[in-house]
N, C-alpha and C positions, 0 to 999 in steps of 0.2 A: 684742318679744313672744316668749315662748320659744314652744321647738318641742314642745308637751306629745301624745305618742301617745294621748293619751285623745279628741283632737280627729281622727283620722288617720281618713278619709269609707270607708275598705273593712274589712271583716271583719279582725281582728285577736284575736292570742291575744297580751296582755301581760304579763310577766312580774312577778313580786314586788318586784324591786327594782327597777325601771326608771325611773328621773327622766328628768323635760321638758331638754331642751338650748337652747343658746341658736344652736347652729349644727350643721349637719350637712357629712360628707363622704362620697364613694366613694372617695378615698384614704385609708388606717389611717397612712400616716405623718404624716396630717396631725391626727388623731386626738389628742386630751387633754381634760384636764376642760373638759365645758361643750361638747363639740365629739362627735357621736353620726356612729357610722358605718350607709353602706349598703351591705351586702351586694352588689354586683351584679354579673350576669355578665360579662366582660371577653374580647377577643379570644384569650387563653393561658388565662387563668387565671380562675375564680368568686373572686368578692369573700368568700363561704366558706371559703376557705384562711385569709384574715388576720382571722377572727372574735377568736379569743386575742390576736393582738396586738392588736386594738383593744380590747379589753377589760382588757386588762393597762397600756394608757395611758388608760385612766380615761374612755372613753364610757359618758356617762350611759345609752345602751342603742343596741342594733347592731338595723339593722332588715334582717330575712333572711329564711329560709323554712323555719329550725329552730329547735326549741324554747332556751328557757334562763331560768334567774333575771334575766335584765337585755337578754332580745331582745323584739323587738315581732315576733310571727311572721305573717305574711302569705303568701299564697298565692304572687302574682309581686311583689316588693321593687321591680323598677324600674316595673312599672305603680300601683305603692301611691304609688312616690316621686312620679311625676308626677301623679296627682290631688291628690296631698295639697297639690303645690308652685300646682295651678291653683287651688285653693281657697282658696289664701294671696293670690293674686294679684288676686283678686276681692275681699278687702278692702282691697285698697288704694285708695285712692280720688286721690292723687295722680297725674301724669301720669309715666309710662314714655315711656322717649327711646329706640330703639334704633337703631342704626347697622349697616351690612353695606357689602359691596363687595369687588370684589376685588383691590384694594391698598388701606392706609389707614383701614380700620376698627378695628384699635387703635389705632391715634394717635387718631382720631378721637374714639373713648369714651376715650382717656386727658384729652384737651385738653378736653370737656363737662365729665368729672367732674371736671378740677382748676380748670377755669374757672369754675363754676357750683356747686361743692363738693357735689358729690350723690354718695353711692355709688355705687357698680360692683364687678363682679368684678375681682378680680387678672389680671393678664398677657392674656393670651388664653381664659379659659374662655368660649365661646360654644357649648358642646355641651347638648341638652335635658339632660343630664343636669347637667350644670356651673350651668345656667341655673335648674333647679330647684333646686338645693342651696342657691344662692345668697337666691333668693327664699325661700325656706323659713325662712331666716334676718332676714328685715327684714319691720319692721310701721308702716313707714310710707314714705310716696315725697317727692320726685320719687327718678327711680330712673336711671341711663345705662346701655344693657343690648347688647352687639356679640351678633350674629347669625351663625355661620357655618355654612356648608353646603357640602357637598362630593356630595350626590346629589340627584337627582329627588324632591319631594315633602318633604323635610325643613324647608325653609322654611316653608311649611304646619304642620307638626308645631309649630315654634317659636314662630308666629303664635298658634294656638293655645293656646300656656303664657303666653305673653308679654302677648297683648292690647296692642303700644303704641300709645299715645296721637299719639307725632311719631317720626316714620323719617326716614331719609336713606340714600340709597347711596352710598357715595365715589364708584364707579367697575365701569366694567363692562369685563373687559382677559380674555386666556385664563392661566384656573386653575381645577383641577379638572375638566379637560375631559372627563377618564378618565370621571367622573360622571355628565356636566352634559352631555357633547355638541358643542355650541361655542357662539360666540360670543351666539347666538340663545337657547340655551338657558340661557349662563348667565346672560343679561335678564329672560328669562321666570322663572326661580325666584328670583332677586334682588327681582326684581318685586311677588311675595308679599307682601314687609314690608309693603307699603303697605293693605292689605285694612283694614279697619275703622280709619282711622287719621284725625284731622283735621288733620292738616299733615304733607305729606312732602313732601321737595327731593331732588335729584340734584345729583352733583359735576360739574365740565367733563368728566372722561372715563364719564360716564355719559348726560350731556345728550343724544347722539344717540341713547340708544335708546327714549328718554322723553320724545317731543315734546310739551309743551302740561304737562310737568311744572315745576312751579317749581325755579328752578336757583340757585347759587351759583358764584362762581368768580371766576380775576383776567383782567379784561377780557371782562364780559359777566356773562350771567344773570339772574336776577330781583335776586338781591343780588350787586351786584357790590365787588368790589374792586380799587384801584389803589394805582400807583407803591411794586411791589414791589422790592425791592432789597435786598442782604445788604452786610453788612458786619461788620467785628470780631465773626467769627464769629455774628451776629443775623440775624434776616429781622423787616424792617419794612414793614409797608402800613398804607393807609387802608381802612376798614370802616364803615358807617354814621354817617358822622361822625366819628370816632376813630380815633385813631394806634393802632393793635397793634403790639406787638416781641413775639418769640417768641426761645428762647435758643440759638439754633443756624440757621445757614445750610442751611436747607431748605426748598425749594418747598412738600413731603407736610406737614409741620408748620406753615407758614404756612396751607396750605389747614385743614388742621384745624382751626386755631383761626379759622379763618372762619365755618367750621361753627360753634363753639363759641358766638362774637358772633351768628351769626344765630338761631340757637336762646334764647337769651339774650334776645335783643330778643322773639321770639314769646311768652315766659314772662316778659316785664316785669322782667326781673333788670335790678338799676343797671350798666350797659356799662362806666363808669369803674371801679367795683370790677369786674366781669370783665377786662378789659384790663391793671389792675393784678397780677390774679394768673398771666394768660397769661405775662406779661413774664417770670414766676419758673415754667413750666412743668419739673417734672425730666424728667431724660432716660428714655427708657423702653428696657431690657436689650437688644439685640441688634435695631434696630432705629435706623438710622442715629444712635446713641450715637457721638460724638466724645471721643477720649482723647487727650489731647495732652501731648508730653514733647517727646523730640528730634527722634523725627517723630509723626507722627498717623494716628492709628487709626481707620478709623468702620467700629463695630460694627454690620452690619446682617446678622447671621448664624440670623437666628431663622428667616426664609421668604423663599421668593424664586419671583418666576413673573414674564413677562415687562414686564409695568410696573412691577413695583416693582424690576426690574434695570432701568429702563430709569431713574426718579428717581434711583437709588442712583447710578449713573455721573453721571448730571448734575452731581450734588449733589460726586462724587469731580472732577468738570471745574470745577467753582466753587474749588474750592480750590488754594491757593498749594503750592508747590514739584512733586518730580519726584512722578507719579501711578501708582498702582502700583494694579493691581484684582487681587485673588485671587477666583476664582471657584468653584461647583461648579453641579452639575447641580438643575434646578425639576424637583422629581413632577408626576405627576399629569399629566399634557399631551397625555396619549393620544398616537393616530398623527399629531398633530404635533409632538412634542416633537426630534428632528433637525433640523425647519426652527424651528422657534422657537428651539432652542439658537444655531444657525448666525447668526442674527438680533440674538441678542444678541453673539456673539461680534465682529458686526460694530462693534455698537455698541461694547465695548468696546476696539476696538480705535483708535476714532477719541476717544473718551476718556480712555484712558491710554497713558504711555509705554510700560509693561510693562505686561505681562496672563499669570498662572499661574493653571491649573485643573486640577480635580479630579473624579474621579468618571465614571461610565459615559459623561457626552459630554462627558469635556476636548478629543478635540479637535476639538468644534464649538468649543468657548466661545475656546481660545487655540490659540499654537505653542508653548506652554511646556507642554505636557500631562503631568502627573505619576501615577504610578500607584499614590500612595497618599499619605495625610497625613500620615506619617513624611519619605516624599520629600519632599513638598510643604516641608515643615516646613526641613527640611537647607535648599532652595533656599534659599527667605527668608532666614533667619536668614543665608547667605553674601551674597545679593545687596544687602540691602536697607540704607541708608546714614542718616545722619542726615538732616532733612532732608526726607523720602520723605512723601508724602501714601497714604494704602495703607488701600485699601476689601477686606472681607471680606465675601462675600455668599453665599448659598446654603442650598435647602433644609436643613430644620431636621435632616433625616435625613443628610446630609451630616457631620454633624459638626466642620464648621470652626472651630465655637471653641475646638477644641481647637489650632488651629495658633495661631488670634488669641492665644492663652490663652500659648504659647512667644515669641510673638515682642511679646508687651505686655512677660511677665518680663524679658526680655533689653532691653529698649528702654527701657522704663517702668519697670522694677523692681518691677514689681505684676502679677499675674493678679486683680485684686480684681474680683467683682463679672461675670467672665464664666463 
């Protein structure tokens, strides 16, 4: 269904030349025909500045809070953008799936949508604003929709726009503490999702703070799963009756696509066609992605907080030859983020041979603490041998894949794709 401004529920001044789109963005580089920008305000910079360049790549009309031959002019563009996205969302009359938690909610909406072949947004957009754009764009459901939140009361806000039908949390672990408060608090606004919902479950590391919540997980829960075990690089268990393989030696990616089968079975989807297309799940960009040459890479450089440093070592100790973890520093941890660094540092110490880190607490994390990604870089590149298992993790503000990105070229002969 296109996105025609003639429909748009607030006061509007629209322009002469303005045609309906079939999708919108708050990014202008994403911006081209058929694809309408919005204006909005942005932490540096007004979505205002890049009015011309979206216009010069061919949005059917810019929706802002200045006049033009091809703008939809409104008074505030991101409160227009989110009525217009709730309005859209209320004719949808299929079921909305969304997912949160704090590790594991991408994978999780990755393994839904490619299980159950439903839409979703790209990579991680779970922002109201990303979630709107999104919605704004589809005129029919089922729909698989990640949730995330980093303050008080924003869950709320997304519940709101979203209306879904089935939630799940992966996991309740410290991230976003800075926000959120702790542990208690980030339960309590995770929590949210579940508000007007007729079926929601929790993962095994959220099950304690959701008693009498229906659960998932391997060894226990309402739907449980067994005789987990990895091998030639697979993770394979039993799920409702059926054999699941998923294409990579991971705990977080097996649990996902448990998620995936249980949701599946609630929505009456045929489980043998979902299982068949788990089996062929693709990897998803910096996010325990395994690269493999003469030694092996896994890419899990998108985000990191202390459970999903704590899977990512696992997952580096499951694996064949010498172990090598490069770390950096989790945002957001508030005034624990020293004793959580130190915690992990513990754990990677008893997971890998080697351990170099980077960043404001390298040296929580290792004894190799380096004082910048150039250093870092030099290291590797001398130390690291054929052979070498070597996990890359850390906040996304960190910037490690830039070292992944030197030491894939020199090993692998490819920086492709990080």
């Amino acid at each position: 269904m296109p996105i025609d401004p003639a429909e748009l529920p607030v006061p509007a001044k629209i322009g002469p030349w303005v045609q309906p789109a079939q999708s919108i963005t708050y990014d202008s580089r994403r911006v081209g025909p058929g694809i309408a920008f919005a204006a909005l305000p942005g932490a540096t910079t007004h979505g205002n500045a890049y009015l011309e360049d979206a216009l010069e790549r061919g949005a059917p009309f810019v929706l802002t809070d200045r006049a033009g031959p091809r703008a939809v002019q409104v008074a505030e563009p991101l409160t227009a953008l989110k009525v217009w996205a709730e309005q859209r969302r209320l004719r949808l009359k299929e079921p909305i799936i969304a997912v949160t938690g704090s590790v594991g909610k991408t994978s999780a909406k990755h393994a839904l949508s490619w299980g159950l072949q439903l839409p979703s947004p790209e990579g991680n957009l779970n922002t109201e604003v990303a979630l709107a754009c999104f919605l704004l764009g589809q005129d029919s459901g089922p729909l698989v929709l990640e949730l995330g939140i980093d303050r008080v009361g924003e869950m709320d806000q997304l519940v709101d726009l979203v209306r879904p039908d089935l939630a799940a949390i992966t996991a309740i672990g410290a991230a976003h503490l800075s926000g959120l408060g702790d542990l208690g608090g980030v339960a309590r606004e995770k929590g949210k999702i579940f508000r007007g919902t007729r079926f929601g479950l929790v993962g095994p590391l959220a099950r304690a703070w959701f008693p009498g919540r229906p659960s998932y997980g391997f060894g226990g829960g309402s739907w449980p799963a067994s005789q987990l075990r990895f091998e030639a690089g697979r993770a394979h268990f039993l799920a409702l009756g059926r054999a699941i393989t998923v294409p990579s030696p991971s705990a977080a990616l097996a649990e996902a696509a448990l998620l995936a089968v249980v949701i599946a079975s609630e929505l009456r989807y045929d489980l043998g066609d979902v299982a068949s297309r788990l089996a062929e799940l693709p990897p998803l960009g910096g996010r325990q992605r395994i690269l493999s040459g003469p030694l092996t890479l896994i890419d899990d450089c998108y985000n990191a907080n202390p459970l999903s440093m704590q899977a990512a070592l696992e997952l580096l100790a499951r694996l064949e030859g010498r172990k090598v973890a490069v770390l950096g520093d989790m945002l957001e941890l508030g005034e624990s983020s020293q004793a959580l660094h130190l915690q992990v540092g513990c754990l990677a110490s008893q997971a890998a041979d080697l351990v170099f880190s980077v960043g404001d607490y390298r040296s929580q994390l290792s004894s190799r603490p380096a004082r910048s990604l150039e250093e870092l870089t030099a290291w590797l590149l001398q130390e690291l041998r054929e052979g070498d298992t070597v996990l890359f993790k850390a906040s996304r503000a960190v910037g490690l894949e830039r070292v992944l990105r030197a030491v894939q070229e020199k090993f692998l002969g490819s920086s492709e794709g990080v």
